[in-house]
VOLOZA-303550 format. One record per residue (C-alpha): x, y, z; residue number from 1; chain. Coordinates in pm, 1 decimal, padded with zeros to 6 digits. Each point is the difference from the previous one (the first is absolute). Example, Ala and Ser with C-alpha at 12.3 -4.5 7.8 and 13.67 -1.06 7.14 Angstrom:
VOLOZA-303550
01230.0,-00450.0,00780.0,1,A
00137.0,00344.0,-00066.0,2,A
This chain:
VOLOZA-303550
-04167.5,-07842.8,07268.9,1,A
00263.8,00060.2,-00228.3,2,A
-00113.9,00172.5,-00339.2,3,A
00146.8,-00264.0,-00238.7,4,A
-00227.9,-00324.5,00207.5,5,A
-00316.5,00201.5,-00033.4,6,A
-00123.7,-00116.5,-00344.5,7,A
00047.9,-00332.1,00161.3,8,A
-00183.9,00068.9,00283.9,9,A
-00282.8,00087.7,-00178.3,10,A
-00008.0,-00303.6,-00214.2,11,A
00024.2,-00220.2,00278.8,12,A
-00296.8,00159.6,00137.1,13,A
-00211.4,00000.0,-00327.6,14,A
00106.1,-00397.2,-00010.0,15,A
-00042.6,-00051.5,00363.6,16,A
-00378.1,00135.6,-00074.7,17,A
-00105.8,-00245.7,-00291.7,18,A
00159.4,-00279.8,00191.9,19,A
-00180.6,00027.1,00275.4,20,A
-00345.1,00099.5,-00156.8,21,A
00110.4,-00323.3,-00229.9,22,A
00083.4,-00241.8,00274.0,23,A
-00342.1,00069.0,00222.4,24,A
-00220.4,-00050.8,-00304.4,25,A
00081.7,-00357.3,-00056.5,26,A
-00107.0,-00313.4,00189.4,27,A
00311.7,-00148.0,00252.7,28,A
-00026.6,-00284.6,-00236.0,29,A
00036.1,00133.4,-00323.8,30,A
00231.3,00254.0,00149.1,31,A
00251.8,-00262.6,00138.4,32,A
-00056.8,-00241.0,-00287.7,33,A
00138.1,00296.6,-00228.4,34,A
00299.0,00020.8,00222.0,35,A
00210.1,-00295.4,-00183.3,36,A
-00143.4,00109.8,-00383.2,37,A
00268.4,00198.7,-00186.1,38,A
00121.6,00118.0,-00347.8,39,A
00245.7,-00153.2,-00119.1,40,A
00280.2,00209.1,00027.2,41,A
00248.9,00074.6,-00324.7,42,A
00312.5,-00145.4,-00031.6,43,A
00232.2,00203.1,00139.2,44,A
00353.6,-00030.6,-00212.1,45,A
00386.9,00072.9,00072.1,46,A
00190.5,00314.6,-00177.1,47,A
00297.3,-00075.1,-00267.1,48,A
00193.0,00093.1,00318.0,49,A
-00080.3,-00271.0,00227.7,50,A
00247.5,-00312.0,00070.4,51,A
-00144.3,-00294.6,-00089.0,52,A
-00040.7,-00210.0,00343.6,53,A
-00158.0,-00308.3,00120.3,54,A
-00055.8,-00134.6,00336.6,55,A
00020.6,-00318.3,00162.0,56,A
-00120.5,-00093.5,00337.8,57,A
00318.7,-00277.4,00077.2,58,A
00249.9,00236.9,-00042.8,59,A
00105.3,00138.6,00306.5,60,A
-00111.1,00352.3,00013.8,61,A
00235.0,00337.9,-00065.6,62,A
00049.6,00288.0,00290.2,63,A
-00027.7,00373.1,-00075.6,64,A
00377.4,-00053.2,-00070.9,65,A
-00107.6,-00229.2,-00273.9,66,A
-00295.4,00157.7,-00147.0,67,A
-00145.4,-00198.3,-00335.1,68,A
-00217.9,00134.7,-00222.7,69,A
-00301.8,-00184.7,00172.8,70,A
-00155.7,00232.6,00205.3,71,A
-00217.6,-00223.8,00296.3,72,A
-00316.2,00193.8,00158.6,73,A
-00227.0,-00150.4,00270.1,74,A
-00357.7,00062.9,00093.1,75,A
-00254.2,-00141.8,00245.4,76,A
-00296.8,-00114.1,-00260.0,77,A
-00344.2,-00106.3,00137.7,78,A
-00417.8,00047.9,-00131.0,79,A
00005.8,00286.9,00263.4,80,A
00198.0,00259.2,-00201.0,81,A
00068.0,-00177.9,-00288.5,82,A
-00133.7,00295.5,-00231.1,83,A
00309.9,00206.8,00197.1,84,A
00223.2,-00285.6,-00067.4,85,A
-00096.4,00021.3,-00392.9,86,A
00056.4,00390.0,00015.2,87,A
00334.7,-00012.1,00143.4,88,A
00128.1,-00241.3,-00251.1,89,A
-00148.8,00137.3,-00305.7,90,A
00148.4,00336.5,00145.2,91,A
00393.7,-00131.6,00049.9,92,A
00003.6,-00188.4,-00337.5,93,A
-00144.4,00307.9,-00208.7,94,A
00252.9,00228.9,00187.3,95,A
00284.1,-00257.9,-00071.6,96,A
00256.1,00023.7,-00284.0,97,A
00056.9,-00373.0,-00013.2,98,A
-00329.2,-00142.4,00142.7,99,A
00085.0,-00323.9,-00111.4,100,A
00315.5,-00047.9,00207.0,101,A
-00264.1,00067.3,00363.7,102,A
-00093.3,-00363.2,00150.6,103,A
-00264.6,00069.5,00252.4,104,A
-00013.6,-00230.2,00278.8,105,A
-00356.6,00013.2,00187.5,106,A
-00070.8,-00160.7,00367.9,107,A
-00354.8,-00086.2,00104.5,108,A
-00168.4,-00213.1,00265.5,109,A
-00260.2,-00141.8,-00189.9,110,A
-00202.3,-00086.2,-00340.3,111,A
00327.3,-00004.8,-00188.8,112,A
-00162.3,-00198.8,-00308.2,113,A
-00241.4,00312.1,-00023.1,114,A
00230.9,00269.4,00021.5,115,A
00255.9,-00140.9,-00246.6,116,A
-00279.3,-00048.1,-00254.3,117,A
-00089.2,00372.1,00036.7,118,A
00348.7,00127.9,-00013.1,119,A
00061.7,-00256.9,-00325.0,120,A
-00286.8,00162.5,-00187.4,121,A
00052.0,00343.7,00121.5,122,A
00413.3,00013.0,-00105.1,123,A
00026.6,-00281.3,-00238.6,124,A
00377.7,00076.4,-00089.0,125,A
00052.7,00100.5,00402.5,126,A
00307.7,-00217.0,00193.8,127,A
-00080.6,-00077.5,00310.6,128,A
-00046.5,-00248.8,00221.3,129,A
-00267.4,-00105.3,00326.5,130,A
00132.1,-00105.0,00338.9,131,A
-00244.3,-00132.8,00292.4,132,A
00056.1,00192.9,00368.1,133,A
-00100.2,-00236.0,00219.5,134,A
-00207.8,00242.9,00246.0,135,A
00083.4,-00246.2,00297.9,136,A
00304.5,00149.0,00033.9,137,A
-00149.7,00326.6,00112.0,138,A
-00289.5,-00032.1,00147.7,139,A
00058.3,-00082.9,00342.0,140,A
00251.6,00298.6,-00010.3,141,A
-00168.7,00282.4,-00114.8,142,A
-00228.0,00233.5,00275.4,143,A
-00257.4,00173.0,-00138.5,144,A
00091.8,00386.5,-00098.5,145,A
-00165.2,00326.8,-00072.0,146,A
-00143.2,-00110.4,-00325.4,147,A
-00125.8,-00343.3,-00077.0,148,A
00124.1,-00034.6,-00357.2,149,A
00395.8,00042.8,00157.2,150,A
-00107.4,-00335.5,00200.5,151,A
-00038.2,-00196.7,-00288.7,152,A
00267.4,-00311.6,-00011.3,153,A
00120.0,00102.8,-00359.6,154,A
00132.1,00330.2,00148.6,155,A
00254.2,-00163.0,00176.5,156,A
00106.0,-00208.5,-00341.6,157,A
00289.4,00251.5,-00059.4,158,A
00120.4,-00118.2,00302.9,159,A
00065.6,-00374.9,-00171.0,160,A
00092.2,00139.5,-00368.1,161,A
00385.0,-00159.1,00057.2,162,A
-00143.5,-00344.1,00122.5,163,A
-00295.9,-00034.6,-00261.5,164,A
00211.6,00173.0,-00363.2,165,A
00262.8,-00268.2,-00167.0,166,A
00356.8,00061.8,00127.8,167,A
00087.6,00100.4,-00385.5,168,A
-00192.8,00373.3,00104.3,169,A
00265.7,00173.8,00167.5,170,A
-00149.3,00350.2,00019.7,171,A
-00374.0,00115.5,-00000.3,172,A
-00205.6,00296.7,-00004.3,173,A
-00319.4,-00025.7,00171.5,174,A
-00313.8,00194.8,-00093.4,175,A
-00289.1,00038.0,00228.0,176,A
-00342.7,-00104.9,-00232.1,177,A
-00118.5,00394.3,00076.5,178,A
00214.1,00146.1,-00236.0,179,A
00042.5,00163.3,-00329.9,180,A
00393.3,00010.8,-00167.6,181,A
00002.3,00266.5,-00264.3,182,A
00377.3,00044.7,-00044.7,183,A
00259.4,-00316.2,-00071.5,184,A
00025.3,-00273.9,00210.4,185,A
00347.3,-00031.9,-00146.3,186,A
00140.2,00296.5,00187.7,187,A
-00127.5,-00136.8,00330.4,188,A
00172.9,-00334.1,-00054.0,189,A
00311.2,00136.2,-00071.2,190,A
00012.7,00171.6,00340.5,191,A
00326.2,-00073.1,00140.8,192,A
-00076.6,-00150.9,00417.7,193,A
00377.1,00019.8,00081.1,194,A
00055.0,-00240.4,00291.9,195,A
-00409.5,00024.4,00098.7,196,A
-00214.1,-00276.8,-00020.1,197,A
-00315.4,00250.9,-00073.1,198,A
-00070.3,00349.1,-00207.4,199,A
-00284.5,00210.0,00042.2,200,A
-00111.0,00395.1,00045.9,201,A
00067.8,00090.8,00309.9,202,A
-00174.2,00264.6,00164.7,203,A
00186.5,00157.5,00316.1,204,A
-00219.6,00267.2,00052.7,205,A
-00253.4,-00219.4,00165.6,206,A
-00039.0,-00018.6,00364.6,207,A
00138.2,-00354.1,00005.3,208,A
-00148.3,-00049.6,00366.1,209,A
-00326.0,-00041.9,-00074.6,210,A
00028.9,-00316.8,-00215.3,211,A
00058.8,-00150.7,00373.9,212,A
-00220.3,00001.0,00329.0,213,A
00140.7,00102.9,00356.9,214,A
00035.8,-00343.1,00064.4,215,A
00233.6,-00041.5,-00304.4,216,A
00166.4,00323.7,00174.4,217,A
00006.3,-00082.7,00351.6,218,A
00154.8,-00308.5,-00072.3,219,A
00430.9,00065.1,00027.0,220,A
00044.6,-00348.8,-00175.0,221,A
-00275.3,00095.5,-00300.6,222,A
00109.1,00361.0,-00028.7,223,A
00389.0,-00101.0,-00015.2,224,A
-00079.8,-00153.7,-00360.4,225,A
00067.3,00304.4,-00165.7,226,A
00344.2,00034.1,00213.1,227,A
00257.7,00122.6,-00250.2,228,A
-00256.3,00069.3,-00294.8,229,A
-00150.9,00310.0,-00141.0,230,A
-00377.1,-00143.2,-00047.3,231,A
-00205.3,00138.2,-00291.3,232,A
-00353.0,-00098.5,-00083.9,233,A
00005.6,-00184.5,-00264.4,234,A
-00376.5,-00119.6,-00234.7,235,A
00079.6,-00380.8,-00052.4,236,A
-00217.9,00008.0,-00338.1,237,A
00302.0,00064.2,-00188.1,238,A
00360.1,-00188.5,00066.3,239,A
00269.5,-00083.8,-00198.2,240,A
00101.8,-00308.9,00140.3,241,A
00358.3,-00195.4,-00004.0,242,A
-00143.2,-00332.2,00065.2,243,A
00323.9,-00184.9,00058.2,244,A
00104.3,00245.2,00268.7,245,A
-00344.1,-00045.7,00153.3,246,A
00062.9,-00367.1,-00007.2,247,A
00293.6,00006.2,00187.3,248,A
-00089.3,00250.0,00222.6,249,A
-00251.7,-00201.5,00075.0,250,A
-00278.5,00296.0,00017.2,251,A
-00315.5,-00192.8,-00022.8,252,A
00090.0,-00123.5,00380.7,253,A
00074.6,00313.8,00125.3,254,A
-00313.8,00158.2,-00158.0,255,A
-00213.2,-00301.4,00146.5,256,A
00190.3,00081.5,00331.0,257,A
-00169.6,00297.7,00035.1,258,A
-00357.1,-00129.2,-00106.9,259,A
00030.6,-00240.7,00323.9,260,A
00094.0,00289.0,00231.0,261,A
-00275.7,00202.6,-00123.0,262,A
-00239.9,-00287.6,00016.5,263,A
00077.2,-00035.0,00374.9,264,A
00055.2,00361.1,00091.9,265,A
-00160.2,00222.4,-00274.0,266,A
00267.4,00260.4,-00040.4,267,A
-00126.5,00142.2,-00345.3,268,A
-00350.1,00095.4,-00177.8,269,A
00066.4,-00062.4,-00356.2,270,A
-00024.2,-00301.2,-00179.7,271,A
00355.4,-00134.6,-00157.5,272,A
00190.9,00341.5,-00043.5,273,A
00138.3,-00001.3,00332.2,274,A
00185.1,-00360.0,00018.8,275,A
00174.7,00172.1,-00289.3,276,A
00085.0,00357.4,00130.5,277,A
00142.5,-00210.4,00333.1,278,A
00232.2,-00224.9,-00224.9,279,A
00077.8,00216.9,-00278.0,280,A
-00039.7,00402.5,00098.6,281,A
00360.1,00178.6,-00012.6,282,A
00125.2,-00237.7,-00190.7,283,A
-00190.1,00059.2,-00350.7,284,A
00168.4,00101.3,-00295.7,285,A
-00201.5,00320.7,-00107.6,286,A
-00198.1,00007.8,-00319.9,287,A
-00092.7,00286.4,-00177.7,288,A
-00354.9,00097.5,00171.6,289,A
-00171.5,00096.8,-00382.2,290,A
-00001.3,-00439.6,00025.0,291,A
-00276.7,-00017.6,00272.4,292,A
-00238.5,00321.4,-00023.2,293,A
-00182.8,-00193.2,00313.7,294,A
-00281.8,00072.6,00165.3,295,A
-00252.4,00091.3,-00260.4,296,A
-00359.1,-00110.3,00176.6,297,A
00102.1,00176.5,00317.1,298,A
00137.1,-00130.7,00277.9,299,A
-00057.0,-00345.8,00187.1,300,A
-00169.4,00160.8,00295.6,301,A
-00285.6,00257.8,-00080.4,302,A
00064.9,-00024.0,-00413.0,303,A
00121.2,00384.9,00033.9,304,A
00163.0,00143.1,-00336.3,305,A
00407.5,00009.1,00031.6,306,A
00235.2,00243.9,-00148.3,307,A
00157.6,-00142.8,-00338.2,308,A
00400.7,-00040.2,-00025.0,309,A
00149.3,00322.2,-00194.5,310,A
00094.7,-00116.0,-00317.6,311,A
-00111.9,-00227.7,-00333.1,312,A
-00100.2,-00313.0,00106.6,313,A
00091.0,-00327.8,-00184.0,314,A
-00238.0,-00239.7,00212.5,315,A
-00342.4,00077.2,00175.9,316,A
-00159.5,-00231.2,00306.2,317,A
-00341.5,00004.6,00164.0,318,A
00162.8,-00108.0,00346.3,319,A
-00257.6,00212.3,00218.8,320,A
-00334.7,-00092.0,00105.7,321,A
-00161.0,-00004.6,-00317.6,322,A
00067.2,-00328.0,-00085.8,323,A
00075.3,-00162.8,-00308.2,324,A
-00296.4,-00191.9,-00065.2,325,A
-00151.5,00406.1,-00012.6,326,A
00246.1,00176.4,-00194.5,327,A
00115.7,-00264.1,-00247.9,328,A
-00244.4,00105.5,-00270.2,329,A
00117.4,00363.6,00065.2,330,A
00339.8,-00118.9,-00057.9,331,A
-00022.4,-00174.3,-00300.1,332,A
-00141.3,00326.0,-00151.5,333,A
00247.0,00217.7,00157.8,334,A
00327.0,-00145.7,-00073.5,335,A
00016.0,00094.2,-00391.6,336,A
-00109.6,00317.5,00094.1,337,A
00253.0,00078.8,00237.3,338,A
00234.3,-00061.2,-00264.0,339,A
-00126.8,00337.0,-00163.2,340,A
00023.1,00234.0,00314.8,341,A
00325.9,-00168.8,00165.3,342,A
């Protein structure tokens, strides 16, 4: 482990302690009832050197050619790992230099009313807005993976983020809800795609083989996908998005394209990564990788510890197989304090 990460470390393992010692000495009912209670969170105003910017949802959204001053994030929101949800927004808008001028737009399946209301109370000044993912449109699509929480219908919501936003959001970033920003946002929105419809950290180095079975492999007409690309692995929990490009592209068929061949012939193992590595990998516009220090929690598999990315970090996600409904509590403790050893 690199020297500058181990005072982290070691808080993360002081916090992972009381959460845990915390979490088993409650009831399950007063434990999940606590789940939606929250602080109300300060307000959270622009610097003297922000543009002064409004947003409308009938005006027909802006590419990365056209950047306003609005800067559009989506998340997946839901009673599950709402207290993750909560600690990844609280993180962007304290990191943010004009947190007024962020409209978060959050997706969720179900008990919408509920959810708003603790959102409302939580960020009273917050701009955002609730969209219903009808789970329908997954669930006869999606085979079960090697963990059960990737199976979950509102997984697959990024999949439908240019049919269910208003055409006036042109460009997106989206942000897994197991993650702490504590650099920002600003300088992630500002990323310049060129002529891709998607940005993320890439990571080359990994053996890009095993995110497919042999019958993936074995298959000329599967395996002659990547003809003429480079594939990377690529972590899907944070995009930058041009949404008009994806639009006409028309990406969310291709993606489901591959959900109905794995379906049928089970060519993959995990969850709603691969649809995206098989439309998108060689033909990402890199990100700097200090924007996605993945795999905190281990890995999906066995939960084994990964090496970290050289380098500061500006964003931090839980995206192994600690989940988020374990490590949320550690991360809203952790990302202030990362602040101090980054």
């Amino acid at each position: 482990m690199p020297p500058k990460f181990r005072p982290l470390f070691f808080v993360i393992l002081l916090l992972a302690t009381a959460a845990t010692i915390t979490a088993h000495s409650l009831s399950n009912a007063l434990y999940f009832e606590q789940l939606t209670v929250f602080r109300e969170a300060p307000a959270f105003r622009n610097g003297l050197e922000c543009p002064q910017a409004t947003w409308s949802s009938t005006i027909k959204g802006q590419s990365q050619h056209g950047l306003s001053s609005i800067i559009h994030i989506a998340m997946t929101l839901d009673s599950t790992y709402l207290r993750g949800s909560i600690a990844g927004v609280l993180s962007v808008l304290q990191h943010a230099t004009c947190p007024e001028n962020i409209v978060f737009h959050f997706l969720s399946t179900h008990r919408r009313a509920e959810l708003r209301r603790t959102i409302t109370l939580t960020f009273p000044y917050l701009n955002f807005h609730l969209y219903h993912f009808d789970a329908d449109l997954v669930k006869g699509k999606i085979s079960f993976s090697i963990r059960r929480a990737l199976d979950q219908p509102l997984n697959y919501a990024r999949f439908y983020l240019a049919d269910l936003l208003p055409a006036s959001v042109g460009r997106i970033i989206y942000f897994d809800s197991d993650l702490i920003v504590v650099d920002d946002v600003a300088k992630l929105w500002s990323f310049n795609l060129g002529a891709h419809v998607l940005g993320a950290p890439e990571y080359c180095h990994a053996n890009f083989t095993n995110y497919f079975n042999s019958r993936f492999w074995s298959n000329p007409a599967y395996a002659a996908s990547f003809r003429g690309r480079k594939p990377c692995y690529f972590n899907t929990g944070v995009m930058v998005i041009d949404v008009l490009k994806w639009r006409n592209g028309k990406y969310t068929q291709k993606l489901e394209y591959w959900m109905r061949i794995q379906k049928k012939y089970r060519i993959y193992e995990l969850g709603s990564l691969p649809p995206f590595l098989l439309v998108f990998a060689g033909n990402v516009e890199g990100v700097e990788h200090r924007w996605n220090q993945h795999g905190l929690g281990g890995d999906n598999l066995h939960g084994l510890c990964r090496d970290l990315h050289p380098g500061p970090a500006s964003l931090l996600h839980w995206s192994g197989k600690v989940e988020a409904e374990d490590a949320s509590l550690l991360r809203v403790g952790v990302f202030s304090r990362f602040s101090e050893v980054n």
